[in-house]
C-alpha positions as CSV (number, residue, x, y, z in Angstrom):
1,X,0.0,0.0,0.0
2,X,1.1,3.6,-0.8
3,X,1.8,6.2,2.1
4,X,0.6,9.8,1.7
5,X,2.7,12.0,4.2
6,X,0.5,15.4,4.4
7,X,-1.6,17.5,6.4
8,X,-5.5,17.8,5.9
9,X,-5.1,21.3,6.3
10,X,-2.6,21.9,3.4
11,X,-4.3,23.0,-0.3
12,X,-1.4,20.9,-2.0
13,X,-2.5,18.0,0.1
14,X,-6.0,18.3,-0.1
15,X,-5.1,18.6,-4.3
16,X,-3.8,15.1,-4.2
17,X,-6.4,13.9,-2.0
18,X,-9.1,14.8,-4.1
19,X,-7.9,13.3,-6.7
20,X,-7.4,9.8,-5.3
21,X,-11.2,10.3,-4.6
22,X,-11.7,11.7,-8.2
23,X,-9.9,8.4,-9.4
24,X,-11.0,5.7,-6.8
25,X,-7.7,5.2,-5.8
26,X,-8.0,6.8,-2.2
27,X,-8.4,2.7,-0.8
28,X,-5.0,2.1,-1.8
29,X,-3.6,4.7,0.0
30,X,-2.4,5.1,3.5
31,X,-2.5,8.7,5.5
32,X,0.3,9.3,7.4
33,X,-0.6,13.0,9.3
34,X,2.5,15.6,9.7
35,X,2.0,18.9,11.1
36,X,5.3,20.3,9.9
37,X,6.5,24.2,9.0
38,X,9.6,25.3,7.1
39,X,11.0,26.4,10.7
40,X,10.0,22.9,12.3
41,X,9.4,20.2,9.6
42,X,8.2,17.3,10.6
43,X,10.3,14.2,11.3
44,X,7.7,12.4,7.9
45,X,8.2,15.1,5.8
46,X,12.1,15.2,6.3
47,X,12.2,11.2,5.8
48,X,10.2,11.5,2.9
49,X,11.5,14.8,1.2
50,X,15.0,16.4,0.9
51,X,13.1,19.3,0.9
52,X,11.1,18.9,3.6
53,X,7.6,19.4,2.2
54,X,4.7,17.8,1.8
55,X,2.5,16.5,0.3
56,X,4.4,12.9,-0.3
57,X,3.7,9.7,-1.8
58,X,5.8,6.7,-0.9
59,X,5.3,4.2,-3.1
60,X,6.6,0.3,-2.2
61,X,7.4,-0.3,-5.8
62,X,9.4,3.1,-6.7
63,X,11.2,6.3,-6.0
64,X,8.9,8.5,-3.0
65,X,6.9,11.2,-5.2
66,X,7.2,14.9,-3.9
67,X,5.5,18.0,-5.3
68,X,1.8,17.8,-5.5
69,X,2.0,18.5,-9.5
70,X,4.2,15.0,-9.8
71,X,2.1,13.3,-7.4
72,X,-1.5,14.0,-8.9
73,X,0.1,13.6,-12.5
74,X,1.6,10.0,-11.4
75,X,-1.9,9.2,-9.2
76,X,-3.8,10.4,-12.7
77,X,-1.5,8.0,-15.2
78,X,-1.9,5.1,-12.5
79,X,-5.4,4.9,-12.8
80,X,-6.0,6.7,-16.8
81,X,-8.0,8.8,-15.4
82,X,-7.3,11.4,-18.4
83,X,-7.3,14.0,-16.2
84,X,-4.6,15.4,-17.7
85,X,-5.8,15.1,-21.0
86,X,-3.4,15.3,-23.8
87,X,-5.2,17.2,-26.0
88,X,-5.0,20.2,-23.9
89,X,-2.5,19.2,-21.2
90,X,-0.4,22.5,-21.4
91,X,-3.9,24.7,-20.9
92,X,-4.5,22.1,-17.9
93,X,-0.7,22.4,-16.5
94,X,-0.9,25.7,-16.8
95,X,-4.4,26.4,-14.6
96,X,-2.6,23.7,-12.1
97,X,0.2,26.2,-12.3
98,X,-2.1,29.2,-11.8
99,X,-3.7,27.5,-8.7
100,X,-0.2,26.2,-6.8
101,X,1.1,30.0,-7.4
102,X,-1.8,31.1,-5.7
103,X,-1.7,28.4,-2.6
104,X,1.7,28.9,-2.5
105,X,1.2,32.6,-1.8
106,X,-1.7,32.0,0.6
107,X,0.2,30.0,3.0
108,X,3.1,32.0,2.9
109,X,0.8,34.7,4.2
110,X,0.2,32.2,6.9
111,X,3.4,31.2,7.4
112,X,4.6,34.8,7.9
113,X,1.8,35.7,10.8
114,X,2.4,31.9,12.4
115,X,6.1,31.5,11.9
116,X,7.8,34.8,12.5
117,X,8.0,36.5,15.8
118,X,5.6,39.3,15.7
119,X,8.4,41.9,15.6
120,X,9.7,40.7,12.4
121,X,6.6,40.2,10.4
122,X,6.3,42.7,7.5
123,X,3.2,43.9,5.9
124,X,4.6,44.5,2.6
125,X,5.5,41.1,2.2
126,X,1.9,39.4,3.2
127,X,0.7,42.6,0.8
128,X,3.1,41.4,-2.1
129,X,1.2,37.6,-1.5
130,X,-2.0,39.1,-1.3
131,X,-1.4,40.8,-4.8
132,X,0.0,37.5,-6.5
133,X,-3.3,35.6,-5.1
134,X,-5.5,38.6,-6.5
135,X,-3.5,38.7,-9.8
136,X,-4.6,35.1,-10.0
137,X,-7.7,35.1,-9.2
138,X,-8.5,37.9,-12.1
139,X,-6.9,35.9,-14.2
140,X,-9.7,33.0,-13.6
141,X,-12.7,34.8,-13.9
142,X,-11.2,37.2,-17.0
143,X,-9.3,33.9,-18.9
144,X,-10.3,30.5,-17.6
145,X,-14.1,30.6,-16.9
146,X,-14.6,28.3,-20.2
147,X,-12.0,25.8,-19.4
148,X,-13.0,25.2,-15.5
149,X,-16.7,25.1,-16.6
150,X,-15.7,22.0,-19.3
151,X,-15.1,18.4,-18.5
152,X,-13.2,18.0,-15.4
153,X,-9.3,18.2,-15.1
154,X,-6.4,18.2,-13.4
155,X,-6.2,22.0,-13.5
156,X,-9.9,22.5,-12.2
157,X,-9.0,20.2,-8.9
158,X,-6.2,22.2,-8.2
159,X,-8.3,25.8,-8.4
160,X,-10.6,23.9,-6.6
161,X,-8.4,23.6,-3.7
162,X,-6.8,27.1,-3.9
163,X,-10.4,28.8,-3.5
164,X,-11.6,26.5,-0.5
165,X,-7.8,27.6,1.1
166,X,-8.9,31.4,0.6
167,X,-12.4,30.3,2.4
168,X,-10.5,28.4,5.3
169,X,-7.4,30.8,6.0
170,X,-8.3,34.4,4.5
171,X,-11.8,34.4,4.8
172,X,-12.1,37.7,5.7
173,X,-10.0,38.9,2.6
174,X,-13.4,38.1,0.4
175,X,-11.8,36.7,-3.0
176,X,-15.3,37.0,-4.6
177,X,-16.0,40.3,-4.5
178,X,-16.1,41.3,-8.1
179,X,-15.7,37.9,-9.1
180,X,-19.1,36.5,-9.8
181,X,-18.3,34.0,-12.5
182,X,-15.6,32.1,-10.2
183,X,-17.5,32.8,-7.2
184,X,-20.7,30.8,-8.9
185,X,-18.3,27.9,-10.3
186,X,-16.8,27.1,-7.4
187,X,-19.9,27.3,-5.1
188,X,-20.8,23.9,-7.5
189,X,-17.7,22.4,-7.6
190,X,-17.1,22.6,-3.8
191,X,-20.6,20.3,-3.6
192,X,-18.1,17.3,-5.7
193,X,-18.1,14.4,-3.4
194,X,-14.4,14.6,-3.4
195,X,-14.3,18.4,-1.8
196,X,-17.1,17.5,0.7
197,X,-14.9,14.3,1.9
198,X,-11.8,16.6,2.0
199,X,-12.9,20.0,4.0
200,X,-10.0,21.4,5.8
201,X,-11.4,22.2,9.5
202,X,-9.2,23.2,12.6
């Protein structure tokens, strides 16, 4: 049986989660829980990763898989799923791309109010995430409102998470203002089976 080392509360794990569910795969794999942080990684995620990250997928029968993008790409080939559909696989990495740059900016913003003493935090940096997560977020409702309303992908999971992130940690930051399209996608795709079983909560 595979291991996934992750944390229920991290988008990038919650991106390869939903797609175990998405592919019927999520019986052969094991959760192994970390809470980890760059400052205090977890002893899993250091075992599992040189870079001590997660999400990651130890596999008995080949190398451990890091990076969420490998891991839902591999999860996606094991089952041929075809959620990375090679007729438009660069519009689909690309959307994936658009959604990790945004989670990745998101928990940073965390990261910086939970990680660094409260002397050393610095606005202008959680204001410099803030404006890559709004940059992306107009560049969903202005470019990709066709694509995430179309058979599902790879790329919609991954937006998928990143919005239900922006719900969970910067609620109060209200992504959907001015955003009706994405606001109105999302409020279906979060009723998926796959995002109901996977709801961060804590």
């Amino acid at each position: 049986m595979m291991q996934l080392v992750g944390n229920p509360a991290s988008p990038f794990v919650r991106k390869v989660r939903v797609m175990l569910l998405e592919t019927g795969q999520e019986d052969e794999v094991e959760m192994i829980t970390a809470a980890t942080s760059p400052t205090n990684p977890a002893p899993e995620a250091v075992a599992a990763n040189p870079i001590k990250k997660i999400p990651a997928l130890i596999r008995p029968e080949g190398c451990t898989l890091y990076d969420s993008r490998v891991i839902t790409r591999y999860l996606d080939a094991r089952a041929d799923a075809g959620l990375y559909k090679e007729t438009r696989v660069w519009e689909v990495l690309t959307l994936e791309a658009t959604a990790d740059g945004l989670m990745d900016a998101a928990v940073l913003m965390v990261y910086e109010g939970r990680v660094r003493p409260e002397n050393m935090q610095y606005e202008g940096w959680i204001d410099a995430q803030w404006g890559k997560v709004e940059g992306a977020l107009d560049a969903l409702e202005s470019r990709w409102m066709s694509h995430l309303r179309g058979p599902l992908d790879a790329g919609q999971i991954a937006v998928g998470c990143a919005l239900g992130y922006l719900d969970f940690r910067h609620g109060e930051r209200n992504w959907r203002k001015g955003r009706g399209a994405l606001d109105d996608w999302f409020a279906a795709f979060s009723q998926r089976e796959s995002m109901v079983a996977t709801q961060p909560a804590g």
